[in-house]
C-alpha positions in Angstrom: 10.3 -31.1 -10.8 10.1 -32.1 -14.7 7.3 -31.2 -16.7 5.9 -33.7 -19.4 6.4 -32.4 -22.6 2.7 -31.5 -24.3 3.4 -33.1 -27.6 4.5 -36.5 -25.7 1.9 -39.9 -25.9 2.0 -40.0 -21.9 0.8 -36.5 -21.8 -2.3 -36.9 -23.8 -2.6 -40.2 -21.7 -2.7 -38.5 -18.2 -4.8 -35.6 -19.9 -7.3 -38.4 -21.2 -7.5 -39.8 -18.1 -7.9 -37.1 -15.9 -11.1 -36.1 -18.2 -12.6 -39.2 -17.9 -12.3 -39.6 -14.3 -12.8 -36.8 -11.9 -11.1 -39.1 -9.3 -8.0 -38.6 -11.1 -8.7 -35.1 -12.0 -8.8 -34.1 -8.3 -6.3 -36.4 -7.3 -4.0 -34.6 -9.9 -5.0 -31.2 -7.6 -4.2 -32.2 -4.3 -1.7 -35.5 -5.4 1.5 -35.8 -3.7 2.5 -36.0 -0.2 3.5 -31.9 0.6 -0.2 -30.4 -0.8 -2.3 -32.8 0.8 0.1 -31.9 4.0 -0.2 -28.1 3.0 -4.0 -28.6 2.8 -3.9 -30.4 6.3 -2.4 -27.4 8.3 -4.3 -25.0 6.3 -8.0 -26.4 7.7 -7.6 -24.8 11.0 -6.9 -21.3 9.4 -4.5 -19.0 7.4 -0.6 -19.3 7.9 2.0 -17.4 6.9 5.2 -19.0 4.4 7.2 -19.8 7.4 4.7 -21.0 9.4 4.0 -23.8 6.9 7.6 -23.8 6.9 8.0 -25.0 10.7 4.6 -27.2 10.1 7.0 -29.2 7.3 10.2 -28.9 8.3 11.5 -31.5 5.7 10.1 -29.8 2.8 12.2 -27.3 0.9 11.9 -24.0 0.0 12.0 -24.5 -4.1 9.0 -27.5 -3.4 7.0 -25.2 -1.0 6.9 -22.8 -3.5 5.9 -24.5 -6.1 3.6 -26.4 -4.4 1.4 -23.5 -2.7 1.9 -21.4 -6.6 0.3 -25.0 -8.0 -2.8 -24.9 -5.4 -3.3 -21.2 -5.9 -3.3 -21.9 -9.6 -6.1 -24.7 -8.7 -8.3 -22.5 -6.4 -7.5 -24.5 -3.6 -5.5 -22.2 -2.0 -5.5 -18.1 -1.3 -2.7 -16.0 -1.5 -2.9 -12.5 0.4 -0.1 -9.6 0.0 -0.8 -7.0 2.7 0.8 -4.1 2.3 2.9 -3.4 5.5 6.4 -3.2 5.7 8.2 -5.6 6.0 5.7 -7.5 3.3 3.3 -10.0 5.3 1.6 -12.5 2.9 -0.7 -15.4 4.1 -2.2 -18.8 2.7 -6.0 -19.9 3.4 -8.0 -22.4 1.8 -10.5 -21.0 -0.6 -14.0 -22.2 -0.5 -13.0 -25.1 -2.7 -9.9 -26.0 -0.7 -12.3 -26.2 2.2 -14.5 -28.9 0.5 -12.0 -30.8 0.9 -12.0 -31.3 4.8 -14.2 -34.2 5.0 -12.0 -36.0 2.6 -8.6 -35.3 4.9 -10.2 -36.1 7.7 -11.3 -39.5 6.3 -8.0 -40.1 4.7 -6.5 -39.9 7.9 -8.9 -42.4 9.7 -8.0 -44.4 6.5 -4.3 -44.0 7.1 -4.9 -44.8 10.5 -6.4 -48.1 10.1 -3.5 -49.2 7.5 -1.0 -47.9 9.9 -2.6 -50.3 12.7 -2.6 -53.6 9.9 0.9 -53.0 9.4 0.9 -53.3 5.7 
C-alpha cells in the first residue's frame, strides 16, 4: 500500500475533493472492500484480531493491520489492550463506527438488487 506523495497535484486533488464533498470524505473512511467488511462483522459486537481473521480469511495479515490502525485513526473503530497474560486485545465500533449501520445494511440491500440484475 503506496502513499501519495503530499507535494504531488493528485494529492491536493483528492484533498480538495474530499473537502468539498463529504460523500467522498466518508467514503475515503470506510472505502475499500476489507473496512467496509471489517465494519460489517464488527455491528454485531467486539472481536478479537483473529476472529476478524477467520471472518476474512482472504485478507492478509499486513492489510488487516493496517486497515483496523486506519479506522482506529478515523474513530470508527476501538482498540482495547487488557492486561492479562497472554495479551487479549479487542475491536468495537465506536459511537461513530456505529452510525454507520444503517448505511451497511442498505448497501447490502443495494448489492443485493445489482447482484439479482446481473450487471
Amino acid at each position: 500500500m503506496t502513499k501519495i506523495k503530499e507535494s504531488s497535484t493528485n494529492f491536493t486533488n483528492k484533498q480538495i475533493l474530499a473537502n468539498d464533498c463529504p460523500e467522498v470524505f466518508a467514503a475515503n473512511i470506510i472505502g475499500g472492500q476489507w473496512s467496509l467488511a471489517i465494519c460489517c462483522y464488527l455491528i454485531n459486537g467486539s472481536l478479537r484480531y483473529n476472529e476478524i481473521r477467520k471472518c476474512l480469511p482472504n485478507i492478509t495479515e499486513r492489510m488487516l493491520t493496517l486497515q483496523l490502525r486506519k479506522l482506529e485513526e478515523s474513530g470508527v473503530v476501538k482498540r482495547t489492550v487488557y492486561a492479562e497474560v497472554p495479551l487479549r486485545v479487542t475491536y468495537e465500533l465506536t459511537a461513530i463506527g456505529y452510525e454507520l449501520s444503517p448505511i451497511i445494511r442498505e448497501l447490502g440491500k443495494w448489492g443485493e438488487k445489482l447482484k439479482g440484475l446481473s450487471i
